[in-house]
C-alpha positions as CSV (number, residue, x, y, z in Angstrom):
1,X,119.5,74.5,165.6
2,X,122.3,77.0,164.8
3,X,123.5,74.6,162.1
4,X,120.4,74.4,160.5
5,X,120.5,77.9,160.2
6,X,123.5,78.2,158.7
7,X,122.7,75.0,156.1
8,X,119.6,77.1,155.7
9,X,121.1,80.2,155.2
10,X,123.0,78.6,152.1
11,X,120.3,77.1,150.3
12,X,118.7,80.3,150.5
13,X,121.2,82.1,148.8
14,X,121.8,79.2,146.3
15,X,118.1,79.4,145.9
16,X,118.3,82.6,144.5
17,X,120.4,81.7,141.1
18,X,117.4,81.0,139.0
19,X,119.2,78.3,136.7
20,X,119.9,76.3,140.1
21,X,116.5,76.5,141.3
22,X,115.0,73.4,140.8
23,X,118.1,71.4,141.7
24,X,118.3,73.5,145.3
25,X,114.6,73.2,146.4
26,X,114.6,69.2,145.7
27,X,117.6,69.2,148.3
28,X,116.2,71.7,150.5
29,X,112.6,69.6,150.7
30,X,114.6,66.0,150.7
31,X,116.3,67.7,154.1
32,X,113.1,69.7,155.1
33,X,111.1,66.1,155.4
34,X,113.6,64.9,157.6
35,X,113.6,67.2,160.0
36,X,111.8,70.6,159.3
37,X,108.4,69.6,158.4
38,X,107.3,68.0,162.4
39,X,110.3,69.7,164.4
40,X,108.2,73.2,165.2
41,X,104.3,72.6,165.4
42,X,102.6,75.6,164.9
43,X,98.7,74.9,164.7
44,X,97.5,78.2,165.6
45,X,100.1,80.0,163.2
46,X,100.8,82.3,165.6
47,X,103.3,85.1,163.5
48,X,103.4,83.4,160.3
49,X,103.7,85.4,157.1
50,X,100.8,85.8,154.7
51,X,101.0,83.3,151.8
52,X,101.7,85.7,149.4
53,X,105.1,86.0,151.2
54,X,105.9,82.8,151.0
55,X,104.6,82.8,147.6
56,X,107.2,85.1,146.5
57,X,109.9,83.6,148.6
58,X,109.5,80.7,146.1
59,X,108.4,82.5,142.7
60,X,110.8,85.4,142.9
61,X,113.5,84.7,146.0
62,X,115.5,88.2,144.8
63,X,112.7,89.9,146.0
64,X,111.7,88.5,149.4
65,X,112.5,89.5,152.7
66,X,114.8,87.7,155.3
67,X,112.4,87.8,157.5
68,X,110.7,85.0,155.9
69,X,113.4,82.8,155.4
70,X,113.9,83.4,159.4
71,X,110.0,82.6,160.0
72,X,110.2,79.8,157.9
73,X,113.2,78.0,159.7
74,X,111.1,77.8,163.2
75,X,107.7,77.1,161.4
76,X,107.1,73.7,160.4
77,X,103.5,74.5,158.6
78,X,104.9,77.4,157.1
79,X,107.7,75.7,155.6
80,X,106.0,72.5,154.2
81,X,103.6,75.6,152.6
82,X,107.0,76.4,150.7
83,X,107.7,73.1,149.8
84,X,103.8,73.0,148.3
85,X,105.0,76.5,146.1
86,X,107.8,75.0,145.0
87,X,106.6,71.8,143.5
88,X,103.8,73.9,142.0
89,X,106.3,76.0,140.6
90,X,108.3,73.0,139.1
91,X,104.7,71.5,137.2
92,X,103.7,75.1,136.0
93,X,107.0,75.3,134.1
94,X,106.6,71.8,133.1
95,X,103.1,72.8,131.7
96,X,104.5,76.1,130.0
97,X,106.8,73.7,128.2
98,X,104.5,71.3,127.3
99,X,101.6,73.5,126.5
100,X,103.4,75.5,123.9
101,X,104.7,72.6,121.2
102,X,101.3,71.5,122.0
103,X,99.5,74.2,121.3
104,X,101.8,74.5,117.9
105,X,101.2,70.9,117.3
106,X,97.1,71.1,117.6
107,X,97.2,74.5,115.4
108,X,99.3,72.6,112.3
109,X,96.9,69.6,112.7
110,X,93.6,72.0,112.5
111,X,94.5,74.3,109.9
112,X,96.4,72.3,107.5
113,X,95.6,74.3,104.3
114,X,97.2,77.4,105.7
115,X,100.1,75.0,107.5
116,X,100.8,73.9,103.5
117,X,100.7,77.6,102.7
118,X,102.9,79.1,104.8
119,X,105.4,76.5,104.1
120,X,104.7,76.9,100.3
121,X,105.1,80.5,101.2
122,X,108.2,80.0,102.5
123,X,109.9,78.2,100.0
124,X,109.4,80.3,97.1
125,X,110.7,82.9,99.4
126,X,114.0,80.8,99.7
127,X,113.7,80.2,95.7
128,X,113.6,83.7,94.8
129,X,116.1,84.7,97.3
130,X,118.2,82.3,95.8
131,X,118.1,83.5,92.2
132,X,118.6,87.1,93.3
133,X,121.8,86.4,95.0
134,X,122.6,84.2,92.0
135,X,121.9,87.2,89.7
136,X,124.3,89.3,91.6
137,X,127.0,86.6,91.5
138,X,126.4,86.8,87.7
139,X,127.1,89.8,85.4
140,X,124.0,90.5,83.2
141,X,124.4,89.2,79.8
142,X,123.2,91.4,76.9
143,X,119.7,90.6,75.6
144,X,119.3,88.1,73.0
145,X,118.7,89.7,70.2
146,X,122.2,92.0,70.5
147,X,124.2,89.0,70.1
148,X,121.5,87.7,67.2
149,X,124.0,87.9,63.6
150,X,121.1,89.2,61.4
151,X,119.9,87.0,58.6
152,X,121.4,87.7,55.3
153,X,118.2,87.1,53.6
154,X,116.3,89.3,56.0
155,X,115.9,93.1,54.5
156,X,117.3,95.8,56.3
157,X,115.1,98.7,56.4
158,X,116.3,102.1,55.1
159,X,116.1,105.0,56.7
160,X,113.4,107.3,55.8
161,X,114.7,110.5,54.8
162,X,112.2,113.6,55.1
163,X,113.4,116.3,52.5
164,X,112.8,119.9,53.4
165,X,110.0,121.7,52.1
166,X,108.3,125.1,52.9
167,X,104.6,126.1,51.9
168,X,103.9,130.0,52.5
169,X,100.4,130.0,54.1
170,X,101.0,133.7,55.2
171,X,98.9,135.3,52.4
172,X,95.8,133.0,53.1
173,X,92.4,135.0,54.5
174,X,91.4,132.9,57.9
175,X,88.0,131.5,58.1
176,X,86.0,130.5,60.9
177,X,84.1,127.8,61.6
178,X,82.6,126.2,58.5
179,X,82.8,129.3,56.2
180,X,83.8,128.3,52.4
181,X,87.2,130.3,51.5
182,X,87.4,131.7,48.4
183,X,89.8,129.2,46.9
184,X,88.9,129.4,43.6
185,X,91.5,132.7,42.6
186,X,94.3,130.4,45.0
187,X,97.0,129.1,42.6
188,X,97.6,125.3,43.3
189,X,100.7,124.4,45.0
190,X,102.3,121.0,44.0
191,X,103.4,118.7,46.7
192,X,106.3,115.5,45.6
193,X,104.5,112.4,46.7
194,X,107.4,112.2,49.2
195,X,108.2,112.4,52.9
196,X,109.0,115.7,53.8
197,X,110.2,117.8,56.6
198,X,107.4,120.2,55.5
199,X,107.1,123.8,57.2
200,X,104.2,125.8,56.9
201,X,104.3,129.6,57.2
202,X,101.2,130.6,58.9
203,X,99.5,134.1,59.0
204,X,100.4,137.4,60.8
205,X,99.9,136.9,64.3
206,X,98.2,133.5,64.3
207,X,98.0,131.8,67.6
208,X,100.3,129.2,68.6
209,X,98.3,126.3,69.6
210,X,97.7,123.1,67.7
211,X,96.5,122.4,64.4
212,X,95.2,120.0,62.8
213,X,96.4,119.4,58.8
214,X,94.6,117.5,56.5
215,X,94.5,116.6,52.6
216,X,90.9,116.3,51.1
217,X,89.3,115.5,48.0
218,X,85.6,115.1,47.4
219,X,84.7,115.2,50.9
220,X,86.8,112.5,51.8
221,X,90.3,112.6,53.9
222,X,93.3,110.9,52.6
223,X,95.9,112.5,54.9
224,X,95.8,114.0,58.7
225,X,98.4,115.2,61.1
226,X,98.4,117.4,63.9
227,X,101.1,119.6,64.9
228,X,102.1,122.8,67.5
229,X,102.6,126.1,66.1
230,X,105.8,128.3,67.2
231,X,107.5,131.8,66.6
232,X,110.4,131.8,64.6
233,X,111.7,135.3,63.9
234,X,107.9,136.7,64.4
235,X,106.6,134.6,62.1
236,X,104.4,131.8,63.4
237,X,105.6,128.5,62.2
238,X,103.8,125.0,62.1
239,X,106.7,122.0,61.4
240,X,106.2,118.1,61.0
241,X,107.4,115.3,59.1
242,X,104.3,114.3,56.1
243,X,104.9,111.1,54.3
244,X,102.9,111.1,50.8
245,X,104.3,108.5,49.3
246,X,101.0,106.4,49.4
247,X,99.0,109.7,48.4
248,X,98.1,109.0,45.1
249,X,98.5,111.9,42.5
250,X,95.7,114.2,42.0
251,X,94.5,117.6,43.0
252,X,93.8,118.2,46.9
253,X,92.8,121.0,49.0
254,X,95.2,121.4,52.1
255,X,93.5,122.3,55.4
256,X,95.0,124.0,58.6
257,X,92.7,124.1,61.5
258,X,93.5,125.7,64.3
259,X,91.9,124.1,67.8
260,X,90.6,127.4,68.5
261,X,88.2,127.2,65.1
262,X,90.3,129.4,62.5
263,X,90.5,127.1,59.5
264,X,92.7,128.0,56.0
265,X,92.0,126.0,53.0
266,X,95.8,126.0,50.1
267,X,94.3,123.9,47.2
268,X,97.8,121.7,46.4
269,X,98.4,118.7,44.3
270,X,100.2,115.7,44.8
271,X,103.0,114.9,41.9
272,X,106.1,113.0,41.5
273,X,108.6,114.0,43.1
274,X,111.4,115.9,40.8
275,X,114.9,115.6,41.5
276,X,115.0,119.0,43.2
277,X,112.3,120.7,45.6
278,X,112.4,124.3,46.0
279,X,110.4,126.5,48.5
280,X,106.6,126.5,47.2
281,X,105.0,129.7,48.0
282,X,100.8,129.8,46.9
């Protein structure tokens, strides 16, 4: 009996390394049958443990008492109970293995449209990953149409050049809303049929705010532009570039409206331009 004990006694300890488990309870039930099992009758299980004792000696041994393992040794029913929890343990990790490639294996086979999209999904993911790090291997070459030799028969276009002209607006009576200005006095102003950097010299304390500039003729509009009014040396100023070059040459009346509703009329008239422009003042 002593042996026994001690043989006991090892297996238990063995028993409680969790990667030798399986391989220590086959030996400890191979030597249980031969003598354990029928050696100590107890058929009114008089002392024996609860199950969940012995349930726990076999499911988690690092947690059990000696006591048990004591019990057990003298208890034939309550040891071939053990033997019972351990081969259920065994086939419930069998299952566990089993059930989940299984369950993998059922899911792929009833969803296969999402199955071929995740894989799709995955595969441009490895394409693009690829052509990023392939993009950082590489050093960015310029854009095509840098290293592009430009066509000899192609025409280069110039650059525009605005020439500087100022019209003197400050002498001008405001008028408000759609009030006629008494423009027939106004002496005509002529404008080169040009671009030009043109800067208008508004009057005494008008606001700045944005204007709106326009060239009319008979009621109709053959020019508009709008442009933001600034101080310059207490004058208020109203500056933009105003191509004329498809204007074609007649009289016009130039209009400055201010967003706030005060509107000033400088009849004008589009010539050709002369070789040199001088400040215009109505």
């Amino acid at each position: 009996m002593e042996s026994f004990r001690k043989r006991f006694q090892t297996m238990r300890m063995r028993a409680k390394d969790r990667g030798g488990l399986e391989k220590d309870s086959k030996e400890l039930l191979d030597f249980a049958r031969s003598y354990l099992s029928d050696a100590f009758p107890n058929p009114n299980r008089q002392g024996c443990p609860p199950d969940e004792a012995l349930r726990s000696l076999a499911f988690n041994p690092n947690e059990s008492e000696p006591a048990v393992t004591e019990h057990m040794a003298a208890c034939s029913p309550c040891f071939r109970r053990y033997g019972e929890l351990l081969s259920e343990l065994k086939s419930q990790r069998e299952k566990e293995k089993g059930f989940s490639w299984g369950r993998m294996s059922v899911w792929t086979k009833a969803h296969p449209v999402l199955t071929g999209t995740a894989a799709l999904c995955l595969l441009l993911i490895a394409i693009g990953f690829g052509l990023w790090l392939r993009g950082l291997r590489q050093p960015n070459s310029p854009p095509m149409e840098t290293n592009r030799k430009p066509n000899p028969t192609e025409p280069l276009n110039p650059t525009v050049a605005y020439l500087p002209f100022s019209l003197d607006l400050s002498a001008l009576s405001p008028v408000r809303g759609s009030g006629q200005p008494a423009i027939a006095t106004q002496r005509r102003v002529p404008l080169p049929n040009s671009p030009l950097d043109l800067t208008l010299t508004l009057p005494l304390a008008s606001p700045k705010e944005l204007y709106e500039l326009k060239l009319t003729a008979d009621n109709q509009t053959f020019w508009s532009k709008s442009a933001q009014a600034h101080l310059y040396k207490g004058k208020t100023l109203v500056r933009l570039e105003a191509d004329f070059r498809q204007i074609p040459e007649r009289n016009y009346n130039l209009e400055v409206r201010s967003s706030s509703g005060i509107r000033l009329v400088q009849p004008v008239s589009i010539q050709a331009a002369s070789p040199k422009n001088e400040e215009q003042k109505p």
